[in-house]
C-alpha positions in Angstrom: 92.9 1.0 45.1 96.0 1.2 42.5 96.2 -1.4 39.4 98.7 -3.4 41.2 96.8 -4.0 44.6 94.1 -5.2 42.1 95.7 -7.5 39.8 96.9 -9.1 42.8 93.6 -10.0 44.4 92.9 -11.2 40.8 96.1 -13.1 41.0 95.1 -14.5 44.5 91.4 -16.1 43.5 92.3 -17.4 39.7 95.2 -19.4 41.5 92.9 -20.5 44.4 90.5 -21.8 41.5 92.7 -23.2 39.3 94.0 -25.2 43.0 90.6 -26.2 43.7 89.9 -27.8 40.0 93.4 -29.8 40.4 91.9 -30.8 43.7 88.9 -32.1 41.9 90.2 -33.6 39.2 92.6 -35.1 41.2 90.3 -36.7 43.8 87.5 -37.6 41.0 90.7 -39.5 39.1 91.3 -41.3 42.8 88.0 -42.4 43.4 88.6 -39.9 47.2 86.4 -37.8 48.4 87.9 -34.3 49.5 88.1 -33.3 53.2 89.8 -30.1 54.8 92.3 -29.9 57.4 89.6 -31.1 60.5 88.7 -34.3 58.4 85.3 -32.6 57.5 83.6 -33.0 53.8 85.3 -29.8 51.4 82.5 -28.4 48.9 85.5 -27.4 46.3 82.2 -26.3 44.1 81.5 -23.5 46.5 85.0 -22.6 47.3 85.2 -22.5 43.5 82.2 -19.9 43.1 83.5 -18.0 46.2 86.6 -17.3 44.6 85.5 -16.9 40.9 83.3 -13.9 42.9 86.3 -12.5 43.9 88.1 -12.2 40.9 85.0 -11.0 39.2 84.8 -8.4 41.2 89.0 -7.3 41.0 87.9 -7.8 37.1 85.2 -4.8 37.4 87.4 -2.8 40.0 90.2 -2.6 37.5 88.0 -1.7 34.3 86.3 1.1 36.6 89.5 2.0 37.9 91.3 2.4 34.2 87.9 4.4 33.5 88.1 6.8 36.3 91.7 7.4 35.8 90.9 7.8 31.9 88.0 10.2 32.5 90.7 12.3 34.8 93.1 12.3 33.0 91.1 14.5 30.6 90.3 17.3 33.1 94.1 17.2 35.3 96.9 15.3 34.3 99.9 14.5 37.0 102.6 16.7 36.2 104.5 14.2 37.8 103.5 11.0 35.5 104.8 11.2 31.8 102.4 10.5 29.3 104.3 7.7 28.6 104.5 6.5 31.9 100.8 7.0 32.1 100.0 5.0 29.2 102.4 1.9 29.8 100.7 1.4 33.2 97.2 1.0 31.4 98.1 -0.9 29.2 100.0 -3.4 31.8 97.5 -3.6 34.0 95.0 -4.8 31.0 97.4 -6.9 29.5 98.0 -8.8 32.8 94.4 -9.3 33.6 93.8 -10.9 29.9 96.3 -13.2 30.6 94.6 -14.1 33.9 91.6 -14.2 32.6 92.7 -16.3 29.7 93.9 -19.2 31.9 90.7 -19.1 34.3 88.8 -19.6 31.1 90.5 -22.5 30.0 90.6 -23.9 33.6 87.4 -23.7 34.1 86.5 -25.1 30.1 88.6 -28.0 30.7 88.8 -28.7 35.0 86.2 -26.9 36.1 83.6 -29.6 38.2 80.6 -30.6 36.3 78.3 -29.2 38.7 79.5 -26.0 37.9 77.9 -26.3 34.0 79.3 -23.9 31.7 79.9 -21.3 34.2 82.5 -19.8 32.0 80.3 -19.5 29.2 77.4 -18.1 31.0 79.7 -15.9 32.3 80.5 -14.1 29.1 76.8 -14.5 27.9 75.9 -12.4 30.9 78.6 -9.8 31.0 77.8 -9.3 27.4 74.3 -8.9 28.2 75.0 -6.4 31.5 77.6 -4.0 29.1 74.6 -3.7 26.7 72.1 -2.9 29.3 75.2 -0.6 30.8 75.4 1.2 27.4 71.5 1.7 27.2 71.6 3.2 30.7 74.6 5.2 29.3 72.4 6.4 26.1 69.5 7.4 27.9 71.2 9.3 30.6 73.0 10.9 27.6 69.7 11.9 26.2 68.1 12.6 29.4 71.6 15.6 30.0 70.9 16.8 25.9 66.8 17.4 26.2 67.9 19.0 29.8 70.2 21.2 28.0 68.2 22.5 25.4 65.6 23.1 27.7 67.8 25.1 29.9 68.9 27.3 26.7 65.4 27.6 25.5 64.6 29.0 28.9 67.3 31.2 28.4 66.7 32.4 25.1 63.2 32.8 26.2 64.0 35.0 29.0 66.5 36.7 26.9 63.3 38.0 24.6 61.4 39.0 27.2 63.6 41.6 28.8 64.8 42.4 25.0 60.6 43.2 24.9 60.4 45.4 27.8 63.4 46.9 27.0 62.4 47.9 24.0 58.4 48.7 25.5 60.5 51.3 28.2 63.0 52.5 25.4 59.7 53.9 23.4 57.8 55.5 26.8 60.6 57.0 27.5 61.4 58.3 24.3 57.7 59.2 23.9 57.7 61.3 27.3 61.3 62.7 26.4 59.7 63.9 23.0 56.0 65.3 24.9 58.4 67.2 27.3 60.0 68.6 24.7 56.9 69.8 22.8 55.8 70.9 25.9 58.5 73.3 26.9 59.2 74.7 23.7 58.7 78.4 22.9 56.4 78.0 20.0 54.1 75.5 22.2 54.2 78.3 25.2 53.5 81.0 22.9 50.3 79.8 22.3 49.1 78.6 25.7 48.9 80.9 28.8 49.6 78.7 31.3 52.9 78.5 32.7 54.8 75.5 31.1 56.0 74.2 34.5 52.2 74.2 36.3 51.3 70.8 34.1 54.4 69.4 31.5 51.7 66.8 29.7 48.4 68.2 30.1 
């Protein structure tokens, strides 16, 4: 989903809960009680909550989305986007969804209806407190990939030795047979033994 596509579905709920707050207000000023188009009783508290869902979640979709787009950006960049280009878009996107989210709060500081509470407040309260848990998840997974990777290279390293060992143990038995063949087949070595050279190399 592009930036646009989001803002407007962030557009869409923050007008449809600043609407039903003027509805409240309006009705708790006239003494009325607020019906919908069949004559039945409207809960504006729960159409409120419905909607404040919604734009908390186009909130979240455009801060993942700026991530993802951030985080590819790093690995393949459109040829066809400028850097410029690429940049002013970001920064429109979050500039339009601070103002948005700039008027909810004080609509809902000022209009919102009391049975609501502080919702805006709690709000921030708890998306402080998710972000932290976020970053803690963040840290630990980060730990988790470093104590993998070093456990991976020590593997390596290890298993690196190890064939640098036999190596090494079949470089001298080699040499060490090389060397008794020699001995074996030379003239001063068959000039004092009898027995052919060829019936036993190493005996």
């Amino acid at each position: 989903m592009d930036p646009l596509t989001i803002l407007a579905a962030a557009k869409l709920a923050a007008s449809a809960i600043k609407q039903g707050c003027a509805m409240y207000q309006s009705a708790k000023a006239d003494g009325m009680e607020l019906v919908d188009a069949y004559g039945q009783a409207k809960d504006v508290v729960q159409d409120i909550s419905k909607h404040l869902g919604n734009f908390f979640k186009a909130h979240e979709s455009l801060e993942k989305h700026i991530h993802e787009e951030e985080l590819k950006s790093k690995k393949v960049r459109d040829p066809e986007l400028s850097l410029n280009q690429e940049a002013f878009n970001r920064v429109l996107a979050q500039k339009e969804m601070i103002r948005i989210e700039t008027e909810l709060r004080e609509t809902l500081i000022y209009s919102a209806p009391k049975e609501l509470g502080a919702v805006w407040s709690e709000f921030e309260a708890m998306r402080d407190r998710v972000k932290a848990e976020r970053a803690e998840v963040q840290r630990q997974e980060l730990i988790k990939q470093q104590v993998s990777k070093y456990r991976r290279a020590n593997i390596k390293r290890r298993m690196q030795e190890q064939l640098t060992s036999i190596l090494a143990v079949m470089f001298i038995i080699l040499y060490f047979l090389w060397l008794m063949i020699l001995i074996r087949t030379s003239h001063t070595y068959r000039s004092h033994f009898s027995s052919p050279y060829w019936y036993c190399v190493l005996c």
